[in-house]
HTML snippet that shows the backbone in 3Dmol.js (N, CA, C, O; Angstrom):
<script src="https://3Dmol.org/build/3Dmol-min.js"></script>
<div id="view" style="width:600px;height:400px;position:relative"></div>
<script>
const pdb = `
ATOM      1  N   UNK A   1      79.396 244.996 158.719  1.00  0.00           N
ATOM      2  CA  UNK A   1      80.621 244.310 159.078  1.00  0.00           C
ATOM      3  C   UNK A   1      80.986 243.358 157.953  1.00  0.00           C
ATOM      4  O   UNK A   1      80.203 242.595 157.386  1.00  0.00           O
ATOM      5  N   UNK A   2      82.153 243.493 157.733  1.00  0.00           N
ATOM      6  CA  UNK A   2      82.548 242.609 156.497  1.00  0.00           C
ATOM      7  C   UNK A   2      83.386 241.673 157.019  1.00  0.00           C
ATOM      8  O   UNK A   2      84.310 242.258 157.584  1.00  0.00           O
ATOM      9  N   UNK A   3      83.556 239.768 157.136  1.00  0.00           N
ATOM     10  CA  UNK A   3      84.448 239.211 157.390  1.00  0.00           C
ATOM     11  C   UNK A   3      85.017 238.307 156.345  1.00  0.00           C
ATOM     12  O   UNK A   3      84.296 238.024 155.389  1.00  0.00           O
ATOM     13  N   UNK A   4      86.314 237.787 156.422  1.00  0.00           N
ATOM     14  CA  UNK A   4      86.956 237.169 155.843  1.00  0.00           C
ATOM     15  C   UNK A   4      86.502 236.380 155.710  1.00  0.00           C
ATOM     16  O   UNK A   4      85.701 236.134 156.612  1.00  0.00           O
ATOM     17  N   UNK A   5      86.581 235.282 154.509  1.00  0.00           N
ATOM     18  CA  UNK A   5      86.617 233.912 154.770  1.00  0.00           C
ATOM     19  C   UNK A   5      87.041 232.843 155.823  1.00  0.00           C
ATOM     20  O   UNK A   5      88.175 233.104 156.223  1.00  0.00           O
ATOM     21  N   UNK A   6      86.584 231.871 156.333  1.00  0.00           N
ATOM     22  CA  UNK A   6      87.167 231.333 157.393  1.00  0.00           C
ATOM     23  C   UNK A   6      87.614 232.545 158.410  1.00  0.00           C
ATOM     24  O   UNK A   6      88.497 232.230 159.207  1.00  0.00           O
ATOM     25  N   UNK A   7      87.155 233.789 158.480  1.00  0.00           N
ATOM     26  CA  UNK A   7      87.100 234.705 159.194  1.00  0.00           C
ATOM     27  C   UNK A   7      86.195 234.141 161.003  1.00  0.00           C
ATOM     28  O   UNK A   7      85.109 233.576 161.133  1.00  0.00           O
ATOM     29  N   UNK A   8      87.156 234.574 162.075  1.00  0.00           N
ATOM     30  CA  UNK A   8      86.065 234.744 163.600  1.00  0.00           C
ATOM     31  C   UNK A   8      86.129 235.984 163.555  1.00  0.00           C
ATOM     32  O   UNK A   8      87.079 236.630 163.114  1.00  0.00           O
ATOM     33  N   UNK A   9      84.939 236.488 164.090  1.00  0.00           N
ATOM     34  CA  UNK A   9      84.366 237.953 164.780  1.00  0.00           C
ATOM     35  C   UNK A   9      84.916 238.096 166.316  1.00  0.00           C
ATOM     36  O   UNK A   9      85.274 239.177 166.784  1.00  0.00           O
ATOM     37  N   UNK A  10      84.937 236.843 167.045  1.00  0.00           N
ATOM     38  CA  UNK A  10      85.329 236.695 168.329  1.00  0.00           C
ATOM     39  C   UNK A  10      85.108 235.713 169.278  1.00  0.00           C
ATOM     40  O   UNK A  10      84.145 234.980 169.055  1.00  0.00           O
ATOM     41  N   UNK A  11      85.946 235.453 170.576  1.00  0.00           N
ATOM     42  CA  UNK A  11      85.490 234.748 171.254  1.00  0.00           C
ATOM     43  C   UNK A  11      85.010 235.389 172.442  1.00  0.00           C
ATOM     44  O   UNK A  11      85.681 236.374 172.751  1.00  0.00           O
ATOM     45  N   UNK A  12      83.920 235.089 173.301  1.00  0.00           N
ATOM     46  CA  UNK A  12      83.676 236.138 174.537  1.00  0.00           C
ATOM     47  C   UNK A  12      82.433 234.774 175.533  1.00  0.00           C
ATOM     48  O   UNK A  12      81.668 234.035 174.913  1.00  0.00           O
ATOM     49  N   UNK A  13      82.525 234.777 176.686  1.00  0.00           N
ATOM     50  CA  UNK A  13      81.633 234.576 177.573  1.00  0.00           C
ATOM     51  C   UNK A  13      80.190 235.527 177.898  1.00  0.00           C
ATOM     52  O   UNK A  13      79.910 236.483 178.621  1.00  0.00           O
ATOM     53  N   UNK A  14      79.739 234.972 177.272  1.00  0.00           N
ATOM     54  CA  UNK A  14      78.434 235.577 177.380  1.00  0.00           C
ATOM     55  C   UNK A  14      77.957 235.935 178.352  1.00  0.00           C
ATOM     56  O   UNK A  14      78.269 234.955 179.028  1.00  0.00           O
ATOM     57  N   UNK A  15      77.164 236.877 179.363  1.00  0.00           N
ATOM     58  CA  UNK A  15      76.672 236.964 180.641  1.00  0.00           C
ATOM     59  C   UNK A  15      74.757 237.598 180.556  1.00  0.00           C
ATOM     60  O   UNK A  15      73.975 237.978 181.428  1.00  0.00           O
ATOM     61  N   UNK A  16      74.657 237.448 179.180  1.00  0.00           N
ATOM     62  CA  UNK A  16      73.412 237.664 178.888  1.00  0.00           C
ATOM     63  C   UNK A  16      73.088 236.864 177.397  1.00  0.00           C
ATOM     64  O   UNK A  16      73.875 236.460 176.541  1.00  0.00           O
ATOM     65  N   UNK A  17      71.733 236.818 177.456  1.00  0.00           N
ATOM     66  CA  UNK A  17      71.250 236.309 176.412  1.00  0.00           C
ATOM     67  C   UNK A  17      72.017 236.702 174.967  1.00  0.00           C
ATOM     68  O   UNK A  17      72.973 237.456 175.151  1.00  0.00           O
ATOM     69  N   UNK A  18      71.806 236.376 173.731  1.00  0.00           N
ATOM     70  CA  UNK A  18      72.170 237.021 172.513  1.00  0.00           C
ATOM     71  C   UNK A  18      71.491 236.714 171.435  1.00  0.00           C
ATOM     72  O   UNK A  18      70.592 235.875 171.493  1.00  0.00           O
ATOM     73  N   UNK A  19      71.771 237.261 170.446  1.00  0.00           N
ATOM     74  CA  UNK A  19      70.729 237.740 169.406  1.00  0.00           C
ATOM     75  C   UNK A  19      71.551 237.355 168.090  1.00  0.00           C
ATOM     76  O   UNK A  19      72.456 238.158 167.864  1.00  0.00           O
ATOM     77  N   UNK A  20      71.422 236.132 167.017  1.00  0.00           N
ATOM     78  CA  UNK A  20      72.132 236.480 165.959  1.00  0.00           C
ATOM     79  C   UNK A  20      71.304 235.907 164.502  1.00  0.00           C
ATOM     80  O   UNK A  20      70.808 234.799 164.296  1.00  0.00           O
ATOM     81  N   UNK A  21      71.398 237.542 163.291  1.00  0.00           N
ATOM     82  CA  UNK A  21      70.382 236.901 162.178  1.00  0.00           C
ATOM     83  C   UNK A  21      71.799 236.684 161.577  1.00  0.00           C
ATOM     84  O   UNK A  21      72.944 237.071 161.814  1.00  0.00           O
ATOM     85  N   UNK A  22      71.132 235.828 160.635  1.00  0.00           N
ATOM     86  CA  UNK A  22      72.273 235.101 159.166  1.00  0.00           C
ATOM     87  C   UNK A  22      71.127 235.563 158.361  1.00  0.00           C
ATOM     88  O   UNK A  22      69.919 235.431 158.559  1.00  0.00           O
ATOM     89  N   UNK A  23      71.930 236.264 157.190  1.00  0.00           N
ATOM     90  CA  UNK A  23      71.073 236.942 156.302  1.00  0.00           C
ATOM     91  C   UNK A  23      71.013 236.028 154.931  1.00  0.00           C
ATOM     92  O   UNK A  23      70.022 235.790 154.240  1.00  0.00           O
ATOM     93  N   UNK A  24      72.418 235.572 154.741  1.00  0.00           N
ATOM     94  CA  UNK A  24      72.507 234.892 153.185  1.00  0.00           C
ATOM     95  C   UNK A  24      73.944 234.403 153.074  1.00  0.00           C
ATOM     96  O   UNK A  24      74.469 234.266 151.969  1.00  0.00           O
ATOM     97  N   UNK A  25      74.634 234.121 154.297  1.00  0.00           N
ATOM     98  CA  UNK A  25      75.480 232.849 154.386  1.00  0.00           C
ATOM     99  C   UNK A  25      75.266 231.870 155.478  1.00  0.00           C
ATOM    100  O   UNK A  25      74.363 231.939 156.312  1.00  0.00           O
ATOM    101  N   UNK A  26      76.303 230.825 155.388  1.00  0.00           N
ATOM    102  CA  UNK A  26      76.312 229.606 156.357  1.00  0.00           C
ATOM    103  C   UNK A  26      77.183 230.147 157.415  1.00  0.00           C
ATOM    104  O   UNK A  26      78.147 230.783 156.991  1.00  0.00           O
ATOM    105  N   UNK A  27      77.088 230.060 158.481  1.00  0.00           N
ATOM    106  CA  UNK A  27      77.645 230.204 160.009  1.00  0.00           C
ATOM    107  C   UNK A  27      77.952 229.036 160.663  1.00  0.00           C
ATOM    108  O   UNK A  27      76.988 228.271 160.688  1.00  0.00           O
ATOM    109  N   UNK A  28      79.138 228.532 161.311  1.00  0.00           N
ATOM    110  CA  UNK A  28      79.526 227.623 162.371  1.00  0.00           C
ATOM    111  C   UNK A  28      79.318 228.532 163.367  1.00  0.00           C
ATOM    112  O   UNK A  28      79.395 229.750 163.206  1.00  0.00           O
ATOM    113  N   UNK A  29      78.996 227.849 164.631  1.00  0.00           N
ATOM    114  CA  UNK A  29      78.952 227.937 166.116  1.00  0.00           C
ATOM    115  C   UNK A  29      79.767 227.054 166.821  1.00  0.00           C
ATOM    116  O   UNK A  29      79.937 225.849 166.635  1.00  0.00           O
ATOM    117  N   UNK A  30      80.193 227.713 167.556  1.00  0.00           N
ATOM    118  CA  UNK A  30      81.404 227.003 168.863  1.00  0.00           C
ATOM    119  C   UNK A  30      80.475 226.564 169.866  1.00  0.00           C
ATOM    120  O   UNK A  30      80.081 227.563 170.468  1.00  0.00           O
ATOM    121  N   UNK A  31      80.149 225.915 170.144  1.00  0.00           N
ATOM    122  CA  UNK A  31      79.168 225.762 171.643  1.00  0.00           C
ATOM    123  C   UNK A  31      79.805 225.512 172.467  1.00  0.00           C
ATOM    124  O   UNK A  31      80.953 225.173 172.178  1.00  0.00           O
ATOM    125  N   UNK A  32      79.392 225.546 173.957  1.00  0.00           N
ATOM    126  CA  UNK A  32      79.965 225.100 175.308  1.00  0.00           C
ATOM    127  C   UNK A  32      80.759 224.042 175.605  1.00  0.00           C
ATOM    128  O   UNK A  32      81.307 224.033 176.708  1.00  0.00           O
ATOM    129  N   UNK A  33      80.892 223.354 175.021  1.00  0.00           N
ATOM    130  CA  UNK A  33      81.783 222.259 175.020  1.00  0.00           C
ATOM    131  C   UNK A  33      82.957 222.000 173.559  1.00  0.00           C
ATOM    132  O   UNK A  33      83.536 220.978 173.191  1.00  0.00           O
ATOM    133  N   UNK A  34      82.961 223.485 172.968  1.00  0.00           N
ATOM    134  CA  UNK A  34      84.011 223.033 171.855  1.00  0.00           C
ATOM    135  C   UNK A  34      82.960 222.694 170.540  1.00  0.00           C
ATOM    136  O   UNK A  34      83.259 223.488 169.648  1.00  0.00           O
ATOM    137  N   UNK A  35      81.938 221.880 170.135  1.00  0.00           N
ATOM    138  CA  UNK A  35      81.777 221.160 169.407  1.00  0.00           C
ATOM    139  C   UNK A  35      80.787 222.155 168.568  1.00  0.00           C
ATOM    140  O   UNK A  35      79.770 222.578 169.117  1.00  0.00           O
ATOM    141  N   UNK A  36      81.197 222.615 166.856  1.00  0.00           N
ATOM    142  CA  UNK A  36      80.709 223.365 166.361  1.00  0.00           C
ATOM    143  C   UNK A  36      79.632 222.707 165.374  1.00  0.00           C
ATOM    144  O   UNK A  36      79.537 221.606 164.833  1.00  0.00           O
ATOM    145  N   UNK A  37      78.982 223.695 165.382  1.00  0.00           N
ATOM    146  CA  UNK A  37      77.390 223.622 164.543  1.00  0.00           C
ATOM    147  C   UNK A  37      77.311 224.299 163.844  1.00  0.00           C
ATOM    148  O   UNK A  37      77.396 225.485 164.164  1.00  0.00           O
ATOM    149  N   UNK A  38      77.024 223.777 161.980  1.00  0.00           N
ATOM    150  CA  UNK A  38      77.143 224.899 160.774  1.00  0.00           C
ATOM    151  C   UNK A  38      75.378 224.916 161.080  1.00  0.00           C
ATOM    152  O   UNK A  38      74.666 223.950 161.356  1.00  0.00           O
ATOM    153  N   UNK A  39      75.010 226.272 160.932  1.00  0.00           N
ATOM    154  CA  UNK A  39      73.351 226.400 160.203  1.00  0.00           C
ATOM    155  C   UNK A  39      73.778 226.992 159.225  1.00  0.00           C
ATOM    156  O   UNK A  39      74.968 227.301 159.160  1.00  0.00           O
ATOM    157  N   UNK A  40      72.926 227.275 158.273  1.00  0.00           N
ATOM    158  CA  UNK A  40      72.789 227.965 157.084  1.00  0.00           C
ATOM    159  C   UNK A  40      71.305 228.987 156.342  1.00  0.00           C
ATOM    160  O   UNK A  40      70.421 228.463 155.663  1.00  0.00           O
ATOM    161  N   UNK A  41      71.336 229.833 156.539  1.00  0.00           N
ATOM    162  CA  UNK A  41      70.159 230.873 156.188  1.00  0.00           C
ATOM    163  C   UNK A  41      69.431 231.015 156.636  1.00  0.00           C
ATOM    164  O   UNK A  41      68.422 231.505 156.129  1.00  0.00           O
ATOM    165  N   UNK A  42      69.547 230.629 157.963  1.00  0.00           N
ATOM    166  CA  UNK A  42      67.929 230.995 158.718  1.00  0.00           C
ATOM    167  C   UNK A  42      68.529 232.222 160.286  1.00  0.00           C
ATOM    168  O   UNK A  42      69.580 232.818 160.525  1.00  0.00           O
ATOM    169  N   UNK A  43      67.598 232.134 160.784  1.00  0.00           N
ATOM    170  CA  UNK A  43      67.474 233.382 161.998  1.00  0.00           C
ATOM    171  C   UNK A  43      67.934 232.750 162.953  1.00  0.00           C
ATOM    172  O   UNK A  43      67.333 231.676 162.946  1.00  0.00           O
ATOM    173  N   UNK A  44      68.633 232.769 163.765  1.00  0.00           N
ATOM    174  CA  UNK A  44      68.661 231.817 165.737  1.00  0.00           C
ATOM    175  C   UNK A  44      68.984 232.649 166.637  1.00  0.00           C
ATOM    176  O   UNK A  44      69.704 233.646 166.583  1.00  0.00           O
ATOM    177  N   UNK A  45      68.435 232.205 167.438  1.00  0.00           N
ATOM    178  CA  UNK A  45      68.266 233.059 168.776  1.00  0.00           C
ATOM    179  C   UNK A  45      69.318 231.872 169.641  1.00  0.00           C
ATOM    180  O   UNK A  45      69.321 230.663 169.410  1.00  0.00           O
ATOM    181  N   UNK A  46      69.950 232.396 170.400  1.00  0.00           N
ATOM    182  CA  UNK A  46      70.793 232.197 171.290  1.00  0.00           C
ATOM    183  C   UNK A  46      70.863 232.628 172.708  1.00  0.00           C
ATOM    184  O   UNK A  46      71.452 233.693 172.891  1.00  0.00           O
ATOM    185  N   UNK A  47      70.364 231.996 173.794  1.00  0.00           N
ATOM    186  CA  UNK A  47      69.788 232.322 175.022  1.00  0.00           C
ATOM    187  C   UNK A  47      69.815 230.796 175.920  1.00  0.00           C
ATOM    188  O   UNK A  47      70.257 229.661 175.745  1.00  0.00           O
ATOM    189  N   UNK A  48      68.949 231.649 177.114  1.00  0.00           N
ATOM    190  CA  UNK A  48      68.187 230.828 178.306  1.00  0.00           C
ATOM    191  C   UNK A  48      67.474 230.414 178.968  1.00  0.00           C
ATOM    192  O   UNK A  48      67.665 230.627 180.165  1.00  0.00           O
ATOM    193  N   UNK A  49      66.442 229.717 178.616  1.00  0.00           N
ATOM    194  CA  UNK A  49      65.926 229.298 178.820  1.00  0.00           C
ATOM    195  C   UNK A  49      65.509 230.216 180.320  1.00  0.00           C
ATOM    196  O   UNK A  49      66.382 230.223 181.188  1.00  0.00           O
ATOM    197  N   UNK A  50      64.282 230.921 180.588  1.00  0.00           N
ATOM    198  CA  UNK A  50      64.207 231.981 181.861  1.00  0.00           C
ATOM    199  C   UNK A  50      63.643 230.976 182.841  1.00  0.00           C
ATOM    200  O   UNK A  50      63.190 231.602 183.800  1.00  0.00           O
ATOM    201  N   UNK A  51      63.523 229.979 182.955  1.00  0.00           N
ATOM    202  CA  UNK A  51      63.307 229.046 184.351  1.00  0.00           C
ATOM    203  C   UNK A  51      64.833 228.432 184.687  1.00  0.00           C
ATOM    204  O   UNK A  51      64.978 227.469 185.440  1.00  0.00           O
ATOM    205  N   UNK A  52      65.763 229.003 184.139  1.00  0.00           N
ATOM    206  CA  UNK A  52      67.344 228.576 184.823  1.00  0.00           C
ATOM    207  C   UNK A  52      67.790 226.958 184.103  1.00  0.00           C
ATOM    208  O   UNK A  52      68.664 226.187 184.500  1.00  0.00           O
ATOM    209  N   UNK A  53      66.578 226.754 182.590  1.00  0.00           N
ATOM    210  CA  UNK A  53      67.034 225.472 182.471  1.00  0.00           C
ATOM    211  C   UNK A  53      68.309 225.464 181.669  1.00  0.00           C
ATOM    212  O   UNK A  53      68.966 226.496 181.526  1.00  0.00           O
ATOM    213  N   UNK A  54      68.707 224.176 181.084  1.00  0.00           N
ATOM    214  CA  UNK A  54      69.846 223.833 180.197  1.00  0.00           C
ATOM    215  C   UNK A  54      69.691 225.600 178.962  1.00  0.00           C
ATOM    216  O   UNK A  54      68.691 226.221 178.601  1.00  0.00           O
ATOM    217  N   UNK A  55      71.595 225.893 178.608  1.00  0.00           N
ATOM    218  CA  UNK A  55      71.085 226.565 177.486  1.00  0.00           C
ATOM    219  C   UNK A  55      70.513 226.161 176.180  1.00  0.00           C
ATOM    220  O   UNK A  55      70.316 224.951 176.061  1.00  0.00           O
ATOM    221  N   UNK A  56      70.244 226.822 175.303  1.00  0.00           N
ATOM    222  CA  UNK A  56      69.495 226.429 174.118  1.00  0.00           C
ATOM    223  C   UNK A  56      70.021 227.467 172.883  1.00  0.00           C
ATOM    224  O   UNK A  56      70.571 228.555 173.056  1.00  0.00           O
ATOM    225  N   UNK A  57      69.664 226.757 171.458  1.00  0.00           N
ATOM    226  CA  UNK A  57      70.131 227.550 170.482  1.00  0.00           C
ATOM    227  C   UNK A  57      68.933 227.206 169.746  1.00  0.00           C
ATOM    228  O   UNK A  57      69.223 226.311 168.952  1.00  0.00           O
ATOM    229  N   UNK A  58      67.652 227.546 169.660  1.00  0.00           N
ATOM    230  CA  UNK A  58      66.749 228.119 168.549  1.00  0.00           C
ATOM    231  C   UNK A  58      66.548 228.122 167.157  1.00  0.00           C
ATOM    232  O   UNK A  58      66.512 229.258 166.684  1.00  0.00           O
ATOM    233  N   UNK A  59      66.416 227.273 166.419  1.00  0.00           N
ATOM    234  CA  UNK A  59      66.363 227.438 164.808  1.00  0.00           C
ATOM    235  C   UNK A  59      64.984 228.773 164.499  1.00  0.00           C
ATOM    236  O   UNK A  59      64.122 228.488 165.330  1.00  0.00           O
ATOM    237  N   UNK A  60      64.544 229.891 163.767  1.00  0.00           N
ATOM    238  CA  UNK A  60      63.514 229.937 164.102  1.00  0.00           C
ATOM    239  C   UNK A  60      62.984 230.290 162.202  1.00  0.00           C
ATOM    240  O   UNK A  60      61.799 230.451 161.911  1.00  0.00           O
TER     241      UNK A  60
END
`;
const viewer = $3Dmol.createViewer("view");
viewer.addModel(pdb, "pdb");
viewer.setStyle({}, {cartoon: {color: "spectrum"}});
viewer.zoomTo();
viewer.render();
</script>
């Protein structure tokens, strides 16, 4: 998949866990409340916590 600069892939409600690698750029995240988070070059997992707790975003 190739994106633009300042390129989105999408917006969607999640109803299951998700899975996302960053191979060799920086990524913003939209989180649940609007408020975005750049990481940069590493792996994160994006999920729930399976005891029903708060969600979570994973550096790993």
């Amino acid at each position: 998949m190739y994106l633009e600069e300042n390129g989105i892939i999408g917006l969607h409600k999640a109803v299951v866990p998700q899975f996302q690698l960053i191979l060799n750029e920086d990524v913003y995240v939209r989180g649940k409340k609007e408020n975005i988070l750049k990481f940069n070059q590493d792996m994160l997992f994006f999920g729930r916590k399976m005891n029903g707790m708060k969600p979570m975003i994973t550096a790993i």
